[in-house]
N, C-alpha and C positions, 0 to 999 in steps of 0.2 A: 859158551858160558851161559848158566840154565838164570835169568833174570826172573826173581818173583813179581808178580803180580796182586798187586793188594784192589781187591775192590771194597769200594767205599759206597755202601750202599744209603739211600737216602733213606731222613724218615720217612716216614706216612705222612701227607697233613689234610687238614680240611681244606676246602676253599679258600674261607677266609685267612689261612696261615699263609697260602700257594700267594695271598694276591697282597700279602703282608712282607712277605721275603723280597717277593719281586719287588717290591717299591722300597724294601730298606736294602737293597743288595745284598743281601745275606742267601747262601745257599737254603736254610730251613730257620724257622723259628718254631718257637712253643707256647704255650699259656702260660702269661704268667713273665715272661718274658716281653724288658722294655725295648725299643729300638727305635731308629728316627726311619721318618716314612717321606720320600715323595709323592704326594700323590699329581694324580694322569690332570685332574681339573679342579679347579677354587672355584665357588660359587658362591656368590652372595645378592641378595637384593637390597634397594631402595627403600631407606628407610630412616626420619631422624633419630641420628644418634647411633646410627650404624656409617650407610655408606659415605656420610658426610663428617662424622666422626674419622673415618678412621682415614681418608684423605686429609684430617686435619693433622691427626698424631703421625703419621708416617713420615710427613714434612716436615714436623718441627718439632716432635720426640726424636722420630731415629732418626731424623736426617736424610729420608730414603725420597728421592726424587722423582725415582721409576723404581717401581716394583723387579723383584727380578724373575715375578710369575705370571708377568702381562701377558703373553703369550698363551696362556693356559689358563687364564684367569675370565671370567664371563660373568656379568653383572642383569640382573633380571629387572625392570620396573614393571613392577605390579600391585604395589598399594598404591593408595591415594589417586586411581583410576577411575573416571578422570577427576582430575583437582578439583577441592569444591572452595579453591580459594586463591588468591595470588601468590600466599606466603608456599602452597603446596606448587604450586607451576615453579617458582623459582626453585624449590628443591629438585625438583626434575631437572631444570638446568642445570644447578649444581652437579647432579650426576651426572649430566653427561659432559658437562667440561672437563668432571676427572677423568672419565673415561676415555675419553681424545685423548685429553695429555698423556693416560701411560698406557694407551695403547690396549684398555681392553675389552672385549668382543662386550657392547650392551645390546640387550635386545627386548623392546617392546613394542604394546600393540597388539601381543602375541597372546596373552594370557598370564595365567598364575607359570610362575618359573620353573618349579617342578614339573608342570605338566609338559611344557615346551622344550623344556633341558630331553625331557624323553624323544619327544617329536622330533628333534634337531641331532639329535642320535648321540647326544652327550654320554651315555652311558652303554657301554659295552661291555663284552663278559672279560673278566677279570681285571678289570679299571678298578680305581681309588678315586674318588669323589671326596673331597670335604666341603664346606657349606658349614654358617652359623646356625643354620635353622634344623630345628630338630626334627620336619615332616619330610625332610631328602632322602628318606630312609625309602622312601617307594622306588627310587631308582634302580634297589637290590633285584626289581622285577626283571632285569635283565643280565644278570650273573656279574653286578659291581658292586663292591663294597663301597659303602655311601656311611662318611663318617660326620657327625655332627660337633664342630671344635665351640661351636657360642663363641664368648668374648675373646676364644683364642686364636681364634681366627686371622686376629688382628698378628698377631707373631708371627701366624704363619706364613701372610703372605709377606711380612718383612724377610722372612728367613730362609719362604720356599721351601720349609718343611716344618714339621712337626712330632712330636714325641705320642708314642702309643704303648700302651700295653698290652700284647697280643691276647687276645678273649678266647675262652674259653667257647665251646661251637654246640650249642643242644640241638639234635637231629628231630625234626619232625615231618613223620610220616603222614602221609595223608594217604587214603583210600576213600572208595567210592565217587559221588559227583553229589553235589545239591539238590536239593529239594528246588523245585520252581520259584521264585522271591526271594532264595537264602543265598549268601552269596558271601565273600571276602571281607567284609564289613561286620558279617553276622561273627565268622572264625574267628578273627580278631579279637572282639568281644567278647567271645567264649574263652581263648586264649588266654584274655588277663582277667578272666572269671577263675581261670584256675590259677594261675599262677599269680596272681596278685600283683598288686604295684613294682614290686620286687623279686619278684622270683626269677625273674632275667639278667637281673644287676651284674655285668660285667661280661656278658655274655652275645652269641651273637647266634641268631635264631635259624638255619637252614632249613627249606622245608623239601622237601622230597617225595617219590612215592607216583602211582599211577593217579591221586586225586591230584596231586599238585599239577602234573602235567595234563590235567581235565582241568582248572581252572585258566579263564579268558587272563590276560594282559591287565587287562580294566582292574577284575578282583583282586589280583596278585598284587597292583600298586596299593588299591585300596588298603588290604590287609597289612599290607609296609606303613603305609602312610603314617599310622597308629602302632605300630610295636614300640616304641621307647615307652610306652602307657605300661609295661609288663614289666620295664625296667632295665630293657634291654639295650645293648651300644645302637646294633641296626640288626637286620634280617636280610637274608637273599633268596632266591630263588637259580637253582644250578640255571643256566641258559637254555632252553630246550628249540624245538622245531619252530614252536610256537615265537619266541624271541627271536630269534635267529631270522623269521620270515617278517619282521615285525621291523629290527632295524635295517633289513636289506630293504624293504619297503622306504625308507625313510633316508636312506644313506646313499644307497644303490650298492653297498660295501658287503662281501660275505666275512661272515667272523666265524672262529671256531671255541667254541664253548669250553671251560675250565669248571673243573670236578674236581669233589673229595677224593683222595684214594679211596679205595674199599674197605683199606685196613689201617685209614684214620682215627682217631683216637676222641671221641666226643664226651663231654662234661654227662648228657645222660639223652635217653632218648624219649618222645612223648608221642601219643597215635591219637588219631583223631578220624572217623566214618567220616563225609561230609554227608550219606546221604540219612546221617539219625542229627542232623545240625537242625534248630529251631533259632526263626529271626529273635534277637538279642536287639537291647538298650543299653545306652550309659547312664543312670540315675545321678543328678547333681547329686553333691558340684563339685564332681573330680572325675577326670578320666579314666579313673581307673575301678570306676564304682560300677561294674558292669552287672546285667542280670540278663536272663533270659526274658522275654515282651512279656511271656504272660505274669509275670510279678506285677506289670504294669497298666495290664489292657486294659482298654475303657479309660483311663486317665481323660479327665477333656487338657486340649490346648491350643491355644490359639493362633499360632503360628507355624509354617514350615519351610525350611531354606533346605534347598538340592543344591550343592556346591562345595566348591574351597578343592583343594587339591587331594584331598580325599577322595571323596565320591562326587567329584562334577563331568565325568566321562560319559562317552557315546552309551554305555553298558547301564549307567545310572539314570541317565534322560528318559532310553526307550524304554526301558518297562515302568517306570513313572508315566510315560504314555500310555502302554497296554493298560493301567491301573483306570486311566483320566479320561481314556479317551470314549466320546460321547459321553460323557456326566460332566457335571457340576460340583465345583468345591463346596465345601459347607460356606453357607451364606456366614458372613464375618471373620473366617478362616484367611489369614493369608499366608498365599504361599507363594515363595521367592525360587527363580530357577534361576541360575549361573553357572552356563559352564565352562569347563576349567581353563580351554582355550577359546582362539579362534578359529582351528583347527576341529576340534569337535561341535562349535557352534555351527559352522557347515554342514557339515554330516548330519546333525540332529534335524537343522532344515532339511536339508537333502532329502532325507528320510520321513520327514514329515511329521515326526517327536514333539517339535516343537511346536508347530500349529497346535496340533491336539492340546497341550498342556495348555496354552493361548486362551484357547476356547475353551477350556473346563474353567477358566478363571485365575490363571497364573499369571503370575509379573515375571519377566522374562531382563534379564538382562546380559550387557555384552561382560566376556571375562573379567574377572577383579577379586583380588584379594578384601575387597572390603565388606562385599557382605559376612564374609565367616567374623571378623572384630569387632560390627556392631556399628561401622562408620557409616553405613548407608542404610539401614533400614535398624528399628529399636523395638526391645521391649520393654514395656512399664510395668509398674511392682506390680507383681502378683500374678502377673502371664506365666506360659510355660510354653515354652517350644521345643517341635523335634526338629533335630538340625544332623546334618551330614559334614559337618563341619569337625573342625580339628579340635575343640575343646570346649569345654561345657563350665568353665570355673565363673562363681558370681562377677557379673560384670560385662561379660563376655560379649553380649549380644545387647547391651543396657543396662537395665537397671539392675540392682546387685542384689533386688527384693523379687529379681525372676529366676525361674529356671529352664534348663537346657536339657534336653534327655538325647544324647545322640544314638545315631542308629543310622540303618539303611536308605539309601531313595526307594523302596520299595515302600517302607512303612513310610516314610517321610508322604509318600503320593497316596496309600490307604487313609492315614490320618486324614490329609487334605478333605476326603469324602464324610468324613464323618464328626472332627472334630474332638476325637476320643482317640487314644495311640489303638491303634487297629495293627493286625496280623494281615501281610497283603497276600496271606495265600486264600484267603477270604473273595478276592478280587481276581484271581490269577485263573 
């Protein structure tokens, strides 16, 4: 008896479809297409009105005692490091009494949470990451999709999942390598130089190509850190040799990387040289007001912060060193160093980064989310600062009569020299 045989052949999908299916069960999905998702890890930090909010509703909105995502769920303290008050130490308490009671993994000391979630190998190729915070997007550095829920957050860890609408996937090629000083920071900026606030909206950025796989770990976060500024869900990067030796380093774990088909179907595709890239700013006061430096050169300003979970990595410190080292900051200049972990503040000694910045005149501090909001160090009306930091909106960093021009630690350490936004290929 001759039995037919039907094959059922699969779509094509991207990446992000491949790691969307897997967490809603579903054999394939599409753009455009809603589904519920588990994702691999919940991640949130310490913060009023967040982790102490939402230990409050969970207990006595839903009724939820213990999460039923304790397991998977990991809690960061990294602002208000260290406390500059009693009322801020007891909130620390407070975190971590919820965290006993339902049982889930808190970890500080460590640094900024994004940086560490990496270090701690939180993020593998084809994982699902959610987190309130819109900068987990760097995590895509290692071939996971990193969703940012905000306020929803709060649903999802009552319910242990969450609702998505699978995004559309724009392919960006990269070729060539950087210019000396230009770097994932500079891309970035150019990225939502062209594509504007919006040109991403709904969308989820893949970059690809033999320059993507010539970009360091460092850049690759960097340039995530910053894509919702385009308008975009998040960005990834496929897992290459480079990731892969990165969290066997970190894990001791080997992983095997997750890829678009070949004959995926993508919203549209965008190219970019790295090595015709010139370092780029963000001109207040919006993120997404990006130029190329020279719109801006010569600017004076009076201050500069290397840091925040953008660009406070081993990659950002030392060539801020090659910049500093043996000179002097402009006298009245401050400039602020903090990096992202504890983990890279090692290294940057180790290496000797940070003596040099020491001695040219920097303020040096341990991990903290606090210098990128302005809680620990300020400016007064009418300053301007270049910062490495996550957002440049008035307020941001003080007074709401200053301004913020973000950019690279390359230019962030040229400026330091002169005072005026400087091009650090000038120095390099």
């Amino acid at each position: 008896m001759n039995q037919k045989v039907e094959m059922i052949l699969m779509p094509a999908m991207t990446l992000t479809e491949k790691i969307i299916a897997r967490t809603s069960g579903k054999p394939s999905v599409k753009p455009g297409e809603t589904v519920w998702v588990v994702p691999d890890v919940f991640m949130m930090y310490d913060w009023p009105g967040i982790s102490d909010r939402y230990a409050y509703l969970l207990k006595n909105r839903f009724n939820i005692e213990r999460i039923p995502v304790a397991d998977r769920t990991v809690i960061f303290i990294d602002h208000m490091c260290p406390p500059t008050g009693e009322h801020e130490t007891e909130f620390h308490h407070g975190t971590r009494r919820w965290a006993n009671e339902q049982g889930i993994k808190l970890f500080e000391g460590l640094g900024i949470g994004h940086q560490v979630a990496a270090e701690l190998g939180f993020a593998t190729p084809g994982a699902m990451i959610a987190h309130l915070d819109t900068h987990v997007q760097l995590l895509g550095a290692f071939g996971a999709l990193t969703i940012s829920l905000l306020a929803d957050l709060l649903t999802a860890l009552a319910l242990g999942r969450f609702w998505i609408e699978v995004p559309a996937t724009i392919r960006v090629e990269l070729e060539g390598d950087f210019q000396y000083g230009v770097s994932g920071r500079d891309l970035i900026h150019k990225i939502i130089k062209d594509l504007g606030p919006d040109g991403g909206i709904g969308k989820v950025l893949e970059f690809v190509g033999d320059g993507a796989r010539k970009m360091s770990i460092d850049s690759r976060m960097a340039l995530l850190c910053q894509i919702m500024f385009c308008g975009a869900i998040s960005g990834i990067f496929p897992a290459d040799d480079k990731a892969l030796t990165y969290l066997k380093n970190k894990t001791g774990k080997e992983f095997e990387t997750v890829v678009s088909d070949p004959d995926a179907t993508f919203f549209e595709t965008i190219r970019y040289d790295l090595s015709l890239l010139e370092p780029h700013v963000v001109k207040p006061s919006s993120p997404g007001n990006a130029c190329a430096l020279k719109e801006v050169e010569d600017l004076e300003v009076q201050q500069g912060y290397l840091g925040s979970c953008a660009s406070g990595r081993l990659e950002d410190i030392e060539i801020a060193a090659r910049i500093l080292k043996g000179k002097k900051i402009k006298p009245g200049f401050r400039l602020y160093v903090v990096p992202s972990s504890r983990e890279v503040m090692v290294q940057a000694m180790e290496s000797g980064a940070l003596a040099a910045l020491v001695d040219a005149g920097a303020f040096v501090s341990s991990p903290t989310c606090d210098f990128c909001y302005g809680k620990t160090q300020s400016l007064c009306a009418g300053e301007r600062a270049v910062s490495t930091g996550t957002l440049n909106v008035p307020g941001r960093m003080g007074s709401i009569y200053s301004e913020i021009y973000q950019t690279s630690a390359a230019v962030v350490a040229a400026t330091a020299l002169t005072g005026k936004i400087t091009d650090p290929r000038n120095y390099l």
